[in-house]
gemmi code that builds the backbone of each chain (N, CA, C; Angstrom):
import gemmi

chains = {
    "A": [
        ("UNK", (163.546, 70.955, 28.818), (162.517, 69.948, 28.555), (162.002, 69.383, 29.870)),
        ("UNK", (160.534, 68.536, 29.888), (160.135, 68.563, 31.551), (160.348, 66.918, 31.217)),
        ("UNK", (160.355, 66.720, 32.302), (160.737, 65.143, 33.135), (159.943, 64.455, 33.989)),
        ("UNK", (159.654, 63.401, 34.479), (159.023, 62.969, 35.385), (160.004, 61.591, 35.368)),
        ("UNK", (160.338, 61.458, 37.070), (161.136, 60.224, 37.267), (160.398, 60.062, 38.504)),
        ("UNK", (160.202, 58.354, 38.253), (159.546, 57.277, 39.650), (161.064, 56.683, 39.852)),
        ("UNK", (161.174, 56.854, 41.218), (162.229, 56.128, 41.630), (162.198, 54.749, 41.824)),
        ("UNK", (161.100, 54.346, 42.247), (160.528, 52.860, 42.153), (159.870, 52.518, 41.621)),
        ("UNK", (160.887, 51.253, 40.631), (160.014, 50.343, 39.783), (159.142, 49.655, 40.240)),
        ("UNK", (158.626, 48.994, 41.110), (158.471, 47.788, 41.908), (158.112, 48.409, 43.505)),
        ("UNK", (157.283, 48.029, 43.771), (156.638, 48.190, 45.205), (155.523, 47.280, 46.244)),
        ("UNK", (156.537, 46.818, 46.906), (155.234, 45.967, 47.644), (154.816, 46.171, 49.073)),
        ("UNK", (153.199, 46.277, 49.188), (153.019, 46.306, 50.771), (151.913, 45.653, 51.262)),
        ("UNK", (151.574, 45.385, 52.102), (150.886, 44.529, 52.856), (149.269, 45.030, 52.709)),
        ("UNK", (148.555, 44.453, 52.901), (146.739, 44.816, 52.715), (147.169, 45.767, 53.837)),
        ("UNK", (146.601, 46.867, 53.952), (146.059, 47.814, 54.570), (147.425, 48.144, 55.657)),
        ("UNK", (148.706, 47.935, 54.900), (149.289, 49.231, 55.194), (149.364, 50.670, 54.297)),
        ("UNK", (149.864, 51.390, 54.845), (149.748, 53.023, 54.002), (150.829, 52.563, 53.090)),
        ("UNK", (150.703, 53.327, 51.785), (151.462, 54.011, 50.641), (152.272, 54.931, 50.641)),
        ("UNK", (152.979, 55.062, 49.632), (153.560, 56.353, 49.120), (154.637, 56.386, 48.114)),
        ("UNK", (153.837, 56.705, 46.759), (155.069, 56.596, 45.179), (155.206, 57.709, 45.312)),
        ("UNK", (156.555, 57.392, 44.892), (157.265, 58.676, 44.452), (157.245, 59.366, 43.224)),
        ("UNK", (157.515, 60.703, 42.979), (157.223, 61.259, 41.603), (158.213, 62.588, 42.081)),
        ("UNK", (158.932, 62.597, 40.963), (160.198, 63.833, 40.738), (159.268, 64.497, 39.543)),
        ("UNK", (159.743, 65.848, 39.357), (159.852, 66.354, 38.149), (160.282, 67.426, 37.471)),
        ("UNK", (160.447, 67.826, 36.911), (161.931, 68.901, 36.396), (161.209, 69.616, 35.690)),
        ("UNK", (160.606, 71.036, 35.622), (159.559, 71.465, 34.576), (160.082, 72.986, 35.064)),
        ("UNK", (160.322, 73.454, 34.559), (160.996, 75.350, 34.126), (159.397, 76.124, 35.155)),
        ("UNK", (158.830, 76.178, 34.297), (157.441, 76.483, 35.343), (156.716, 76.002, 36.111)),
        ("UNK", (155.293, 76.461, 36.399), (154.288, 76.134, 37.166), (153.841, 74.676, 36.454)),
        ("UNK", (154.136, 73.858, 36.765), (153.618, 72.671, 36.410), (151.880, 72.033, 36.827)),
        ("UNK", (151.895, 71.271, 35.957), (150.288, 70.618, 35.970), (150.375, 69.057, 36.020)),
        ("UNK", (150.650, 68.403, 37.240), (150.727, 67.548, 37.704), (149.482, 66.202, 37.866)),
        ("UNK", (149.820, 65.020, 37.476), (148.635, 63.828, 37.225), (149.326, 63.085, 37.828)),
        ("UNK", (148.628, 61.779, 38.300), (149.014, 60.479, 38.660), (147.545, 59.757, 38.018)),
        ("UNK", (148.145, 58.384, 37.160), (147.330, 57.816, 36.607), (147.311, 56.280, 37.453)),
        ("UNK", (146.263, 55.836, 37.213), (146.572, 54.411, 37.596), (146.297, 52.710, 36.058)),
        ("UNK", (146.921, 52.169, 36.220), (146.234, 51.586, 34.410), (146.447, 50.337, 35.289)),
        ("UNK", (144.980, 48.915, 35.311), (145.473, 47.877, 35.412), (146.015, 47.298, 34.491)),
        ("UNK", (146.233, 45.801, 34.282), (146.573, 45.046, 33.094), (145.977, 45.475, 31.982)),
        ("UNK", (146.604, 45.469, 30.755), (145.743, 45.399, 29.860), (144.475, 46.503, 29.377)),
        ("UNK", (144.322, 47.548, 30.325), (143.403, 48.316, 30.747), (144.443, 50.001, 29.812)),
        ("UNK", (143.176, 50.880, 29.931), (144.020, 52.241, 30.022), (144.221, 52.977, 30.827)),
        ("UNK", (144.471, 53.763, 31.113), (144.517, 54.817, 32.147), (143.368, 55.626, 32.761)),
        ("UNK", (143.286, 55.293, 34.156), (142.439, 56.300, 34.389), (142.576, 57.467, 35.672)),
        ("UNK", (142.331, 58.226, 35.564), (143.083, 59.737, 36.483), (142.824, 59.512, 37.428)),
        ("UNK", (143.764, 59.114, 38.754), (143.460, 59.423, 40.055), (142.992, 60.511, 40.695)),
        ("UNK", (143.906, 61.292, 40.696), (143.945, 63.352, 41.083), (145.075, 63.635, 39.993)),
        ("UNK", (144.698, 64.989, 40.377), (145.316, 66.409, 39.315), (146.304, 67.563, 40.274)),
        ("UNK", (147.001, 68.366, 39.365), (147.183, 69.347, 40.401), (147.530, 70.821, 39.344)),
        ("UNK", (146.677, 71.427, 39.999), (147.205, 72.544, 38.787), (147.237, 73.666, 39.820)),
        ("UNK", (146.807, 74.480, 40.907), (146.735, 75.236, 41.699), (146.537, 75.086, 42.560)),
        ("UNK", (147.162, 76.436, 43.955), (145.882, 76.384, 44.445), (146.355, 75.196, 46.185)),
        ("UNK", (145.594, 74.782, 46.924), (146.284, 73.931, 48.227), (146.821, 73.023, 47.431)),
        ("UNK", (148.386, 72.358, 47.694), (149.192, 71.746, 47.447), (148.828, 70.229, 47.907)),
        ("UNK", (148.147, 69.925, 48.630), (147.402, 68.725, 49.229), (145.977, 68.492, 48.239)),
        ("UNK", (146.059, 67.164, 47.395), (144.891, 67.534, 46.760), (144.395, 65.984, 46.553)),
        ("UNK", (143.315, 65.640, 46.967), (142.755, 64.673, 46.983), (141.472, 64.189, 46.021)),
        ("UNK", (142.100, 62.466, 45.446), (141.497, 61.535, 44.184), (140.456, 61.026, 44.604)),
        ("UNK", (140.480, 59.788, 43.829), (139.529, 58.875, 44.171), (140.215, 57.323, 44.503)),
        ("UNK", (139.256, 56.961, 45.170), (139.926, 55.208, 45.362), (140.458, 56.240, 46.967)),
        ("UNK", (140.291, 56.874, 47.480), (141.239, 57.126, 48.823), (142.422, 57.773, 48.820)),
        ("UNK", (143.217, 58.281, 47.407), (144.057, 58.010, 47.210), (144.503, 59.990, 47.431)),
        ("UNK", (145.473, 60.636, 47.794), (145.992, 61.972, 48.149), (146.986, 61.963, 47.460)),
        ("UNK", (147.597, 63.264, 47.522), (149.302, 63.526, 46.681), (149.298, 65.172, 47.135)),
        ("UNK", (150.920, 65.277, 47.378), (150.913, 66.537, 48.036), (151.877, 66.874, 46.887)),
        ("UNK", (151.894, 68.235, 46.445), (152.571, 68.785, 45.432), (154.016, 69.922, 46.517)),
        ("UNK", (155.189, 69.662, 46.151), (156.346, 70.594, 46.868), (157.024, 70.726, 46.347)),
        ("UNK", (156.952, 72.224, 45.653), (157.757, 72.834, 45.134), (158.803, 72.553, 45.316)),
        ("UNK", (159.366, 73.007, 46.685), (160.711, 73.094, 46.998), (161.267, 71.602, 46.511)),
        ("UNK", (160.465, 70.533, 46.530), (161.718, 69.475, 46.440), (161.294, 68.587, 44.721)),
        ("UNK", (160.312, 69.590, 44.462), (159.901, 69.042, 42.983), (159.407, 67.847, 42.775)),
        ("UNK", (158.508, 67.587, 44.139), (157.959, 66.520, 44.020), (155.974, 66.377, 44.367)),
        ("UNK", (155.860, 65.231, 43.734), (154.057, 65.565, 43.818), (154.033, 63.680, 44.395)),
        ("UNK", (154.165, 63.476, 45.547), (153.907, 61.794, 45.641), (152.388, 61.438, 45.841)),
        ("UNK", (152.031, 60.317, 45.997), (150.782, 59.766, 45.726), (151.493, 59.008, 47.331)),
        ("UNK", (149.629, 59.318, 48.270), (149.648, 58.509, 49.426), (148.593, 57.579, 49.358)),
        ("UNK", (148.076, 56.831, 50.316), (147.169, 56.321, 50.622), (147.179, 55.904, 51.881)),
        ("UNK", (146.300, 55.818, 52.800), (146.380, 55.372, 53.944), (146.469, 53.795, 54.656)),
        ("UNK", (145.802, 53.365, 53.503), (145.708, 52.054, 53.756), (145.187, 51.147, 52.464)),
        ("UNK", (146.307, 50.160, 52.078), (146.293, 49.765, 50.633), (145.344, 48.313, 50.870)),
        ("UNK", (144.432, 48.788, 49.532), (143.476, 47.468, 49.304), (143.881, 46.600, 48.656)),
        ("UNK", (143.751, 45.418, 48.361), (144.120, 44.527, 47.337), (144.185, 44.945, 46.136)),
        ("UNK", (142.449, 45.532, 45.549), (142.506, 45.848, 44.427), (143.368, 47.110, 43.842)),
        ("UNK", (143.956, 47.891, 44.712), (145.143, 49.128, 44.346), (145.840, 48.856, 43.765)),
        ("UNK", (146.396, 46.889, 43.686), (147.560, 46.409, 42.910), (147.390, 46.818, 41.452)),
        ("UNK", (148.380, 47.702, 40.975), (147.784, 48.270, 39.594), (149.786, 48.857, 39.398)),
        ("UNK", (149.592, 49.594, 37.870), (150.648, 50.086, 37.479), (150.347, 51.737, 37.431)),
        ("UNK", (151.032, 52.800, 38.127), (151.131, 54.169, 38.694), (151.656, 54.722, 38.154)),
        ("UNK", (151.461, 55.565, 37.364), (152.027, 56.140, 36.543), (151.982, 58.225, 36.720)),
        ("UNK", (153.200, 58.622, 37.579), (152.970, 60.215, 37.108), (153.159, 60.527, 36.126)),
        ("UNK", (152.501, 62.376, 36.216), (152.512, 62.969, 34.516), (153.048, 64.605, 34.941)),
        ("UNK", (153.463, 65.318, 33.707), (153.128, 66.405, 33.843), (152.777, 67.030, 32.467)),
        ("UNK", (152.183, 67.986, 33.071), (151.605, 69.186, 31.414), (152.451, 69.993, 31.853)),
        ("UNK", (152.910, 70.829, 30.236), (153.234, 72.438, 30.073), (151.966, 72.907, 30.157)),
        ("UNK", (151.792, 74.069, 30.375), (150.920, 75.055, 30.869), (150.463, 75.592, 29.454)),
        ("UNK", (150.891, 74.752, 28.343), (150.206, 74.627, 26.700), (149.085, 73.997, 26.379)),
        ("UNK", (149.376, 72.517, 27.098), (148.237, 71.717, 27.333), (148.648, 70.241, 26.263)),
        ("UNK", (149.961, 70.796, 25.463), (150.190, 69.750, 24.814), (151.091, 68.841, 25.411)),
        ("UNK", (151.811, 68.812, 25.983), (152.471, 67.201, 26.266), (152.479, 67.246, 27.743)),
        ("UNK", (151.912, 65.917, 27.625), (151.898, 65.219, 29.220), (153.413, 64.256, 28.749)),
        ("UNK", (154.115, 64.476, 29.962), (155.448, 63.396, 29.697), (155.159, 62.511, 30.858)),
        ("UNK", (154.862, 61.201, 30.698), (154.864, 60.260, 31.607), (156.273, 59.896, 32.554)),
        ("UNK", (156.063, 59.515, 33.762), (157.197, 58.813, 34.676), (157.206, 57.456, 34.037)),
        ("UNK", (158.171, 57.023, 34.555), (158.673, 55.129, 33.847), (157.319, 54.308, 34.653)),
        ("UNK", (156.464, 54.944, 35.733), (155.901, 54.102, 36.000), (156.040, 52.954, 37.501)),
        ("UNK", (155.299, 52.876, 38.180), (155.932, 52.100, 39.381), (154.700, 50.677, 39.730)),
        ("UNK", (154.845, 49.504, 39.600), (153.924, 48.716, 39.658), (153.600, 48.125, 41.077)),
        ("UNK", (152.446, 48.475, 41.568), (152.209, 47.994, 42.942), (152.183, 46.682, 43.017)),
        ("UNK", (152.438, 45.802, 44.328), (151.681, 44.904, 44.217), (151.540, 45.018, 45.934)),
        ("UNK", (150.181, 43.798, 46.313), (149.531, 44.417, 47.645), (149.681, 42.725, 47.876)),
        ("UNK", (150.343, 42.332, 49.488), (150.559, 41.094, 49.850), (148.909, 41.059, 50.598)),
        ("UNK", (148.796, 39.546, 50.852), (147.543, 39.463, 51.791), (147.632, 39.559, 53.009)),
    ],
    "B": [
        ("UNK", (130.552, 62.001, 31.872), (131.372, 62.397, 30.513), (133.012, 62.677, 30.314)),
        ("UNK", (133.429, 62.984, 29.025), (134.702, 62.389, 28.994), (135.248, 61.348, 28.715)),
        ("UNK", (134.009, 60.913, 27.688), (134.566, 59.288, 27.295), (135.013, 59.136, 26.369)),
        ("UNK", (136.593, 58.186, 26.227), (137.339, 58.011, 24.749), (137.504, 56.561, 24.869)),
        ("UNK", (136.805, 56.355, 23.447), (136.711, 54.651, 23.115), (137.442, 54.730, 22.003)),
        ("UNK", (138.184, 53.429, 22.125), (139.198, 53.160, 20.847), (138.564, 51.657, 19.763)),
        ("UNK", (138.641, 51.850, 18.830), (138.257, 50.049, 18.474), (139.397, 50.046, 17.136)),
        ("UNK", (139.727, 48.669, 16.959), (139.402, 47.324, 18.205), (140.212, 47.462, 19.359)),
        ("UNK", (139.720, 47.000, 20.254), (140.479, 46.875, 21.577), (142.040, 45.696, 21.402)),
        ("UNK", (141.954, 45.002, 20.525), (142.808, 43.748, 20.193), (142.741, 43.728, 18.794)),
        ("UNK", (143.760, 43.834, 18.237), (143.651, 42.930, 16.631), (145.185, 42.005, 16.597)),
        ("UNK", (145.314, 41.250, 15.586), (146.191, 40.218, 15.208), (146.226, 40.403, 13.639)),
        ("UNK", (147.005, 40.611, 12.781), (147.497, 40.987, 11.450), (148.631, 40.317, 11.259)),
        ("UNK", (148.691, 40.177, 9.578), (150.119, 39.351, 9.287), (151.179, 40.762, 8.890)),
        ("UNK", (152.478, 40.376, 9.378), (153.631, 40.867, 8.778), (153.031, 41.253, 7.099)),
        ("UNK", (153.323, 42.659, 7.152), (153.098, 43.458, 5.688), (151.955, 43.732, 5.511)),
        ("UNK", (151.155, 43.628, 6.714), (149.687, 44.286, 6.013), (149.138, 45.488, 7.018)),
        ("UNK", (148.458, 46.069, 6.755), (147.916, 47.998, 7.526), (147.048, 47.674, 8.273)),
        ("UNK", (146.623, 47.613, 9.104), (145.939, 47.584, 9.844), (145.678, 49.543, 10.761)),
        ("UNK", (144.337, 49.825, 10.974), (143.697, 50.882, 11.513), (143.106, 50.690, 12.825)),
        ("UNK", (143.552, 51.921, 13.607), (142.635, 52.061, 15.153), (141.923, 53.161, 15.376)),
        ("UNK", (140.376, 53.369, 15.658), (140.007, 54.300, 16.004), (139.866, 54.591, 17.148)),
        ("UNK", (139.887, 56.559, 17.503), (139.621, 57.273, 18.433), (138.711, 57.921, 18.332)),
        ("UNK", (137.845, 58.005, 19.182), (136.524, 58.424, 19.481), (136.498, 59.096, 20.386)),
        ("UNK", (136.031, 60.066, 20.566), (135.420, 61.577, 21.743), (133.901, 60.752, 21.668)),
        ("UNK", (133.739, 60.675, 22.682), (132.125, 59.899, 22.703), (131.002, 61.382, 22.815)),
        ("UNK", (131.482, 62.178, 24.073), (130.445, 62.977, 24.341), (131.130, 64.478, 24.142)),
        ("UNK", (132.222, 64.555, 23.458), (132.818, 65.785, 23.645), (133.625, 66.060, 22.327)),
        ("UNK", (133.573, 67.040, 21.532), (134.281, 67.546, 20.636), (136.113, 67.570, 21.040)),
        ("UNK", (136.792, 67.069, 20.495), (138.354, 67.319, 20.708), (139.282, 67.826, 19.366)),
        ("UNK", (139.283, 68.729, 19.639), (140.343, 69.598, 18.576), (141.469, 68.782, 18.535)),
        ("UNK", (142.016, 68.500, 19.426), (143.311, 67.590, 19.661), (143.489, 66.261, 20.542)),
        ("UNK", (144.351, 65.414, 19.419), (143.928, 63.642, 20.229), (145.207, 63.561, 20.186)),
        ("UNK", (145.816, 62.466, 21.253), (147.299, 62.255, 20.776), (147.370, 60.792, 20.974)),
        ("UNK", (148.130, 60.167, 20.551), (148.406, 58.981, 20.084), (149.852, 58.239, 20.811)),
        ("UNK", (149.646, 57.186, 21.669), (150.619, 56.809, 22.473), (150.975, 55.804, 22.341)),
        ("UNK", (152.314, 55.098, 22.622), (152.550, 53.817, 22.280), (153.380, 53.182, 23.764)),
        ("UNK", (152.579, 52.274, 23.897), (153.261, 51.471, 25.204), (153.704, 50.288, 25.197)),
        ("UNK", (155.209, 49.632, 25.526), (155.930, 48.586, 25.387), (155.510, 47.582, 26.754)),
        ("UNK", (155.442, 46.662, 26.721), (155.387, 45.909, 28.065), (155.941, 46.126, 29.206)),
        ("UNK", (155.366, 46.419, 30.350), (156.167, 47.156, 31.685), (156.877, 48.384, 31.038)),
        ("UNK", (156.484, 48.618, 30.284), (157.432, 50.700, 29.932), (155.921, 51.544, 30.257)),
        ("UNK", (156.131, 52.790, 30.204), (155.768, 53.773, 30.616), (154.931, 54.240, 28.452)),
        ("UNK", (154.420, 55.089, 29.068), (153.502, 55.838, 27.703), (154.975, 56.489, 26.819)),
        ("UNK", (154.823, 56.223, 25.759), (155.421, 57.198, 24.922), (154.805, 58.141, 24.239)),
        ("UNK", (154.756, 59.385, 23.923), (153.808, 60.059, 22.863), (154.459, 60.174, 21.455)),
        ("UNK", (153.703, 59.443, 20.543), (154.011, 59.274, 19.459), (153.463, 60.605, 18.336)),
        ("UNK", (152.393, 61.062, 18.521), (151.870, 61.972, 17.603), (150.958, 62.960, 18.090)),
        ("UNK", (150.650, 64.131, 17.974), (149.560, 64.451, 18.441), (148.651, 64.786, 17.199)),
        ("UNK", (147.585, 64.909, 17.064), (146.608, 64.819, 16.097), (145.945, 65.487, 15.888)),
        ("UNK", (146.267, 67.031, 15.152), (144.757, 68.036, 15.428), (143.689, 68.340, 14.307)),
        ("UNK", (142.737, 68.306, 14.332), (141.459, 68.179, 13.589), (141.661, 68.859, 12.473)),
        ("UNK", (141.688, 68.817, 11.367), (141.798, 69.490, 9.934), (143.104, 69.537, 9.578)),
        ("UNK", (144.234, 69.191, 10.231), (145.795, 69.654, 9.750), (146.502, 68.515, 10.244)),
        ("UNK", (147.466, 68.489, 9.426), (148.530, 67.504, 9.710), (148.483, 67.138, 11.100)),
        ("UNK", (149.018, 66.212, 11.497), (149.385, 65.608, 12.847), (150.879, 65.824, 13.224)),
        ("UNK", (151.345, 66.389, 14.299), (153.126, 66.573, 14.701), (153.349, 65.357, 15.373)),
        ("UNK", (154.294, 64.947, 14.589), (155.016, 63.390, 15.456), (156.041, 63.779, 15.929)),
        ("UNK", (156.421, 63.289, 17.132), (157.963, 63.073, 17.906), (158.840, 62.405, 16.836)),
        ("UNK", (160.115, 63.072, 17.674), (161.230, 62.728, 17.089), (161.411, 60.964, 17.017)),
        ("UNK", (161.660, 60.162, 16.037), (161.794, 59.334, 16.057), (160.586, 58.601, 15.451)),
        ("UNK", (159.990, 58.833, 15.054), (158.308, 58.143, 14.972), (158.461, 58.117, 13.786)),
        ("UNK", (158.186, 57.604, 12.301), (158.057, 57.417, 11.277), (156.263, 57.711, 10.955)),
        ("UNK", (156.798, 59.046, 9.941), (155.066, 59.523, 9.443), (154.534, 58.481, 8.888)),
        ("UNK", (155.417, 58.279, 8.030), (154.975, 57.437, 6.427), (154.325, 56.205, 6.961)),
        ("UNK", (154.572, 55.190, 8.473), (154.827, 54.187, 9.295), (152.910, 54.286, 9.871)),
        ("UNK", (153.162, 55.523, 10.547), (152.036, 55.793, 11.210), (151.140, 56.472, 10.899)),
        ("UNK", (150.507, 56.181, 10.018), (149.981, 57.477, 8.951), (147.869, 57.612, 10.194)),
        ("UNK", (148.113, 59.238, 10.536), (147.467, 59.665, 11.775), (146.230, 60.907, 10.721)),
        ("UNK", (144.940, 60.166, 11.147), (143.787, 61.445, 10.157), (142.836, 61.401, 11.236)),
        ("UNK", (143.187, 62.620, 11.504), (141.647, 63.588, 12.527), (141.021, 64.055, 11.591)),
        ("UNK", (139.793, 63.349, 11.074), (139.186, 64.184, 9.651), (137.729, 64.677, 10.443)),
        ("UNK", (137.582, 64.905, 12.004), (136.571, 65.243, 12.468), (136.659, 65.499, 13.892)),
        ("UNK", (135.971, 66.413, 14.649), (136.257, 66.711, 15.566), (135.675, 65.512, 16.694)),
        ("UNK", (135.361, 63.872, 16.239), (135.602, 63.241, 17.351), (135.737, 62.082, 17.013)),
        ("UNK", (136.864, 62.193, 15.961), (137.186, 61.118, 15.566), (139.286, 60.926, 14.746)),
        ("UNK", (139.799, 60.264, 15.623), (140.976, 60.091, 14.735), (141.528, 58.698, 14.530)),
        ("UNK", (142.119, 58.455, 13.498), (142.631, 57.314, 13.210), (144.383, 57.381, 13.312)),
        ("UNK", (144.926, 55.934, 13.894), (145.830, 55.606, 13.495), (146.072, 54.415, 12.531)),
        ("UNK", (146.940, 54.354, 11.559), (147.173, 53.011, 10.592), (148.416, 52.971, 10.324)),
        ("UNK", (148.544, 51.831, 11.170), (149.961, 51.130, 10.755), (150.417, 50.002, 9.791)),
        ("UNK", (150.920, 51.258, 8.968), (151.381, 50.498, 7.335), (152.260, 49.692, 7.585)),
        ("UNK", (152.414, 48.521, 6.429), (153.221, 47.281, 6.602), (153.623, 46.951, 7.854)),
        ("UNK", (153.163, 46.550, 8.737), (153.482, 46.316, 9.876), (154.319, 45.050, 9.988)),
        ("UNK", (155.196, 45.250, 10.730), (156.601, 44.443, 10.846), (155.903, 43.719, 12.468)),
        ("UNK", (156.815, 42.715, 13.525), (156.453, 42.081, 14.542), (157.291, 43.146, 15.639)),
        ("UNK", (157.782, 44.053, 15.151), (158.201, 45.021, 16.032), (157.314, 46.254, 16.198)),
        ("UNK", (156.404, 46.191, 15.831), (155.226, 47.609, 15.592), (154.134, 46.718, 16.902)),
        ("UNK", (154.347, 45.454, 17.112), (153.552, 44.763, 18.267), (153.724, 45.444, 19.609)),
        ("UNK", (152.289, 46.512, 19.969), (152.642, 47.418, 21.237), (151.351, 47.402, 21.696)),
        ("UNK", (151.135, 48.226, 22.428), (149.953, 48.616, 23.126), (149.775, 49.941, 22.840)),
        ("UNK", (148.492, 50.304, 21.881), (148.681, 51.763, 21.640), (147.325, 52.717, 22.370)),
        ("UNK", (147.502, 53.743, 22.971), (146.650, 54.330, 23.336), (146.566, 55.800, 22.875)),
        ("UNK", (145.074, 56.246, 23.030), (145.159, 57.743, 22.335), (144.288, 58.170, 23.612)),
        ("UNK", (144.541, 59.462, 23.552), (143.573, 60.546, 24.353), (143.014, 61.846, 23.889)),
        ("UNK", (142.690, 62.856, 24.396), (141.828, 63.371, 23.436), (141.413, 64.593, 24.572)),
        ("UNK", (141.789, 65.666, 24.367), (141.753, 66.926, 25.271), (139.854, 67.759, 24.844)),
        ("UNK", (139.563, 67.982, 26.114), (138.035, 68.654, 25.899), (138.362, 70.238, 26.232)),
        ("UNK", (138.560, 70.897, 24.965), (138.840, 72.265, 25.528), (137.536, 73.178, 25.975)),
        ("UNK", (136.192, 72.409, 26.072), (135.218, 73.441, 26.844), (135.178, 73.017, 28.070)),
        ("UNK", (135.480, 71.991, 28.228), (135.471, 71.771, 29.856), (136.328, 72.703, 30.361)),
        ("UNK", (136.145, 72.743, 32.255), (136.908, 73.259, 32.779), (138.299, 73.533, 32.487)),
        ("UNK", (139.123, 72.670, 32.200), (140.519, 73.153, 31.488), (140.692, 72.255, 30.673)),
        ("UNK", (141.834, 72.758, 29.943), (142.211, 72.127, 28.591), (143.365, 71.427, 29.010)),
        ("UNK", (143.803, 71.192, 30.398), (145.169, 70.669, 30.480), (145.028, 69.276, 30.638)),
        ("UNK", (144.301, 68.476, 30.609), (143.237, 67.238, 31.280), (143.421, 66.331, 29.448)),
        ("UNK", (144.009, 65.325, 30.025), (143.739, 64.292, 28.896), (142.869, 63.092, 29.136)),
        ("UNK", (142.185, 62.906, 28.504), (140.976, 61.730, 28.699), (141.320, 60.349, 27.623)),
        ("UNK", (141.950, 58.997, 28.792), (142.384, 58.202, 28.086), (141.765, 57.239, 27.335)),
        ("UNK", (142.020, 56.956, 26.576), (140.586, 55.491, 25.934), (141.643, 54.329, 26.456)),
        ("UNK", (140.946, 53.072, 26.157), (141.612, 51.699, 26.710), (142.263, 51.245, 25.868)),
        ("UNK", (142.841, 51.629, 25.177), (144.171, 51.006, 24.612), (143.835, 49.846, 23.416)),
        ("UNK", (144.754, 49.790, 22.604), (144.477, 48.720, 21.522), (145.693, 47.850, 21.502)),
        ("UNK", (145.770, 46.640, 21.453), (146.689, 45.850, 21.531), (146.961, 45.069, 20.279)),
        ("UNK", (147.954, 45.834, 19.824), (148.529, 45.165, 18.481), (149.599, 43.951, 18.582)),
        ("UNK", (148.800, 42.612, 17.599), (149.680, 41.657, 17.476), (150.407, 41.105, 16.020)),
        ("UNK", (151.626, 41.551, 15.426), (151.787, 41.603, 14.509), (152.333, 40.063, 14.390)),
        ("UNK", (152.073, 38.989, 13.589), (152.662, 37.713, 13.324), (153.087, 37.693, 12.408)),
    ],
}
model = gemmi.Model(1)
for chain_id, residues in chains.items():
    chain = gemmi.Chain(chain_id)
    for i, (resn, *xyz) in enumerate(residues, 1):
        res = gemmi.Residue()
        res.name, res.seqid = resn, gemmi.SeqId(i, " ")
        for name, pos in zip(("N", "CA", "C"), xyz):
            atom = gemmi.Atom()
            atom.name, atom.element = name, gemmi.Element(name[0])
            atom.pos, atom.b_iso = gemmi.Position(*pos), 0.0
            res.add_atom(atom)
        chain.add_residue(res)
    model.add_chain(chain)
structure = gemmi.Structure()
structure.add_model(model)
structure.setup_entities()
């Protein structure tokens, strides 16, 4: 069965220092990799994707994630965090079916001034 | 494009009564919607997935009879939660896969409905 684990619940960093959530995931195959972002109250909406292809693959909002095999991980960077980034992060992955995305627990930013 | 609207965005219902949420494909046909349920600070659960003309497959644990799920059109599905108890109070979201777009692996989220059961 596939997995996705955020190691951090909770994350805080300063206006316009760099990022970086973590995202594990345990999937038998070629995985199809998401990072979502949802504010309060809000739904989800897709940062970047990863399904093939260069392993470096870049969203929106500024936001990058490098996909590595070897260590089964796809993290989400940013170079320099805005206020408004403070949001809840959520990785994903698909089977290569298209039916289940299994969400990570989720990691909630918050951005000091 | 790629837009999934849910209504209502908020409702409030008494203990023991059904209340319904719709999912909407705004600009895109979806064979398949799935139906999610989110607890405060938790992560998405997938509760059902929903495919157009046929039953809906729920996860283990999910009560059919509870969540009774009708895709009676290709851009439109409902959830209704029968007798609703103050523990059915979640945040539910659905999404909704566009299999002519570029890929079918891509879920397109709507904004969530926030159930308040009193």
């Amino acid at each position: 069965a596939q997995s996705v684990t955020q190691p951090d619940i909770h994350i805080t960093v300063s206006e316009g220092a760099s990022l970086e959530l973590r995202c594990n995931y345990s999937y038998g195959a070629t995985p199809y990799l998401f990072w979502y972002v949802q504010s309060p109250g809000q739904g989800l909406q897709l940062l970047l994707k990863y399904f093939s292809g260069d392993t470096l693959v870049q969203g929106i909002k500024g936001f990058e994630a490098e996909f590595k095999r070897s260590q089964s991980s796809f993290n989400l960077r940013k170079p320099s965090v805005h206020w408004s980034d403070a949001a809840e992060y959520f990785c994903a992955v698909n089977n290569n079916a298209g039916n289940m995305l299994t969400f990570g627990g989720g990691t909630r930013l918050m951005v000091k001034p | 494009g790629a837009v999934v609207s849910q209504h209502p965005s908020w409702v409030i219902c008494k203990s023991g009564t059904s209340v319904k949420i719709e999912c909407r494909s705004l600009d895109f046909q979806a064979t398949t919607m799935f139906w999610y349920r989110q607890f405060p600070k938790q992560s998405l659960m997938l509760m059902a997935t929903s495919n157009e003309g046929s039953k809906a497959t729920y996860e283990q644990g999910v009560e059919k009879d509870k969540f009774l799920i009708n895709h009676a059109s290709l851009t439109l599905s409902t959830l209704t939660v029968t007798s609703a108890h103050p523990e059915d109070s979640s945040f539910y979201i659905c999404s909704a896969r566009d299999p002519v777009a570029g890929t079918s692996y891509e879920q397109y989220f709507g904004p969530g409905t926030r159930l308040t059961v009193t």
